[in-house]
N, C-alpha and C positions, 0 to 999 in steps of 0.2 A: 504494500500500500504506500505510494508516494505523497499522497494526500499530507498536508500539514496546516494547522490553525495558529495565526499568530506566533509566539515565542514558542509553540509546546510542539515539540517532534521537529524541528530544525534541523538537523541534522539530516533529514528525507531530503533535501536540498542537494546534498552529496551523493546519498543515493541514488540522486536521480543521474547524475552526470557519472557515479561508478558504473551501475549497475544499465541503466535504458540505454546512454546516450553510446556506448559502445556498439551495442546493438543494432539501433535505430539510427544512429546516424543524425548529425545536426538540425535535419529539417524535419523530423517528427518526434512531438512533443505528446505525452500520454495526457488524454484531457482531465485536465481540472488537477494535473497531476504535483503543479505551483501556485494552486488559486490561495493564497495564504489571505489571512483575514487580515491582516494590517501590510500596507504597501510593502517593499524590498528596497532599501537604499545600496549601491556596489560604491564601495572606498576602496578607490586604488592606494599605491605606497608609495613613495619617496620615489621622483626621477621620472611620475608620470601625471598626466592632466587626461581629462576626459575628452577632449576635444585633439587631442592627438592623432595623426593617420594611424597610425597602429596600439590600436584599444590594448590596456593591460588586459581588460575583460573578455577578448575577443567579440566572441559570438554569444556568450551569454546572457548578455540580456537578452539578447534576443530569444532563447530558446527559452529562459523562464519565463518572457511574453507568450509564449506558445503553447507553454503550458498551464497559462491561465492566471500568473502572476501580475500584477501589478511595481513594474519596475523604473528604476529611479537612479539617477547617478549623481554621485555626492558634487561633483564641481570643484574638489579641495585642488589646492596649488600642491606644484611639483615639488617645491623647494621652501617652504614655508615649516615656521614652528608649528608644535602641537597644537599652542594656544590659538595662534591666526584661524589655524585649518578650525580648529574646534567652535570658534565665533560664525567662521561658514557655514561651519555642517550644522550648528543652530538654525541659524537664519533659512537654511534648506529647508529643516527638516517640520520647521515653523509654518512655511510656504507650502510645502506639500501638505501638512494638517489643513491647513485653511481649504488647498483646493478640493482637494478630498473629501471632506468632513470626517475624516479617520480619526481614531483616538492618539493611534500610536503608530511606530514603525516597528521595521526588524532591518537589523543592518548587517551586513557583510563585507566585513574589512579584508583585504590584504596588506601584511607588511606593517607599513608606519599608521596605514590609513584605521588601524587596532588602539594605537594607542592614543592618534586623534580621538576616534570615538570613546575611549575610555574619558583620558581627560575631560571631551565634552558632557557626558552624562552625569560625573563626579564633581565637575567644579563649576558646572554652567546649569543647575537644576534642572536637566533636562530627564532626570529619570522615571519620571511618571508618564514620561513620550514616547519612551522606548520598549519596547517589548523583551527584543533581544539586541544580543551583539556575537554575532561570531566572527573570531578573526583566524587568519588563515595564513603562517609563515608568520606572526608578528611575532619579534624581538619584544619578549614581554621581557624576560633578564637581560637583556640589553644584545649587541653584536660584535662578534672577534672581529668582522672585517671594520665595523664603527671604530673598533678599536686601535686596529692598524693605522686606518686612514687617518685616525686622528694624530698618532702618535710620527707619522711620515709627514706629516704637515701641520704640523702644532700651532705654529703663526704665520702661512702661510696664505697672506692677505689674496694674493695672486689666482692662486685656485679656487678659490672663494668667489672672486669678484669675476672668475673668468666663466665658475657654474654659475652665478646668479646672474650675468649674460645672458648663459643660453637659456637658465630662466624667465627672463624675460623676452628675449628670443618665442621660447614657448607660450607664452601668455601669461607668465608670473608678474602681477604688477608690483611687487615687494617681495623677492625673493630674500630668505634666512639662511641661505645654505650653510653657511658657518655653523648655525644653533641649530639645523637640522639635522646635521649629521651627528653634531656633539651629543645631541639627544638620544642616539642608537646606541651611544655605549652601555659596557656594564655598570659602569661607577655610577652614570646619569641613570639609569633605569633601577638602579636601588633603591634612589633619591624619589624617581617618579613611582613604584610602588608602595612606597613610604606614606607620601603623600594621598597618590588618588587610589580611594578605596572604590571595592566595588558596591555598586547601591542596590539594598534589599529592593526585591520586587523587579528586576531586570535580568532577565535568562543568560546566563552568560556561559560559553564553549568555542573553544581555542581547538584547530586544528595545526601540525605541522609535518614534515614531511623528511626524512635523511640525507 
């Protein structure tokens, strides 16, 4: 049964893409088989926007539209802090309640775009809006390669100002790359679990991969 309601059985979402979409192939969706009761917001990670020629997402939205989901892409910057990103994905997720008349969402992060959404629900009251949150590859204990990168370019003003470039290049209108990247460490990610907890009343499960 791929069927799921709201935050409960979330995880049929993966199912769906283990188990159908190998089968069936991209252009057939089992009906009603993502009709979820509250919209699907997709948060991509760090290095990508939604408006980019080649979707982190690929084809997914598309096939969750197919199968009956009501889907939604977060709009976060490529290169921006938690906080920036997590003020948009308010603002989104605000706009989408309104058009809708939905109570709440369900969101699906990859990568950074996990602990955007944490941040957002924990420090921007937005928890009684959210249903769920699954994130997928996020550096919740932080990243060895965050960590490299930071320690091969510790002040390294140049790399910085030559990614927030091509962030804005991309459509970043205030790109952070310095504080974005600093953000994926381990040391930052003790600090930021320290701080944002998770908030009773919101389904929360983390996927990752070897």
């Amino acid at each position: 049964n791929y069927h799921f309601d709201g935050a409960r059985n979330m995880f049929s979402v993966l199912k769906y893409f283990k188990e159908w979409f190998p089968v069936h192939g991209p252009n057939v969706a089992p009906p009603d088989s993502c009709n979820t009761q509250y919209p699907i917001i997709l948060l991509h990670g760090i290095g990508f926007r939604d408006d980019m020629i080649i979707s982190s997402w690929g084809h997914i939205p598309e096939f969750l539209r197919k199968g009956g989901a009501s889907v939604y892409l977060g709009e976060l910057g490529a290169w921006n802090s938690s906080i920036e990103n997590a003020g948009v994905l308010k603002q989104k997720i605000e706009g989408i309640l309104t058009s809708t008349g939905a109570k709440k969402v369900n969101l699906i992060a990859h990568s950074k775009g996990g602990l955007d959404s944490r941040y957002m629900i924990s420090k921007l009251g937005m928890g009684e809006k959210v249903a769920s949150l699954t994130t997928i590859s996020t550096p919740h204990r932080g990243s060895a390669f965050a960590d490299v990168a930071t320690r091969l370019l510790p002040d390294a003003d140049w790399a910085y100002k030559a990614i927030d470039t091509l962030g804005k290049f991309m459509g970043d209108k205030d790109p952070e790359s310095n504080i974005a990247i600093k953000e994926l460490t381990r040391e930052s990610m003790k600090k930021f679990n320290a701080d944002v907890k998770d908030v009773e009343g919101v389904y929360y499960q983390s996927y990752g991969s070897r």
